[in-house]
N, C-alpha and C positions, 0 to 999 in steps of 0.2 A: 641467025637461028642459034638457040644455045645447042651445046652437046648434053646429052643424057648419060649419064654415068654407067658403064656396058651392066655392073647389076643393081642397076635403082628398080624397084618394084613398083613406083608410081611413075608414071608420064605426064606430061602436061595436059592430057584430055584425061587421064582419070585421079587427077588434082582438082581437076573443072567440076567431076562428076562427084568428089567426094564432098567439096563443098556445098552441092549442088541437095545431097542426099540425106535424110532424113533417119530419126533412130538417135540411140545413143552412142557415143565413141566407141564403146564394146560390139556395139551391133557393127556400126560402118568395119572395125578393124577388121571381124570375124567374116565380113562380104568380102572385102578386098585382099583379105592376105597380107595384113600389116600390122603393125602392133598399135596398140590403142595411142601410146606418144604421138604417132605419126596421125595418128587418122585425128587425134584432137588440132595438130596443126595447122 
C-alpha cells in the first residue's frame, strides 16, 4: 500500500472519481477543492 502524503487533498478513491467525472477542469476543480492543474491530471 502506498503512503498518502498527511496534506494531499486527493486520495486514490477520489483520483478514481475525478477521472471518473464529467464537466470541464474548472467545473471538476471547483467540486473537489483542487486547482484546475490538478483536476486536468
Amino acid at each position: 500500500m502506498s503512503r498518502i502524503h498527511p496534506l494531499a487533498r486527493t486520495t486514490p478513491r477520489t483520483r478514481a472519481e475525478i477521472r471518473e467525472a464529467t464537466g470541464s477542469a474548472a467545473e471538476i476543480a471547483q467540486r473537489y477543492n483542487i486547482s484546475v492543474a490538478t483536476a486536468r491530471k
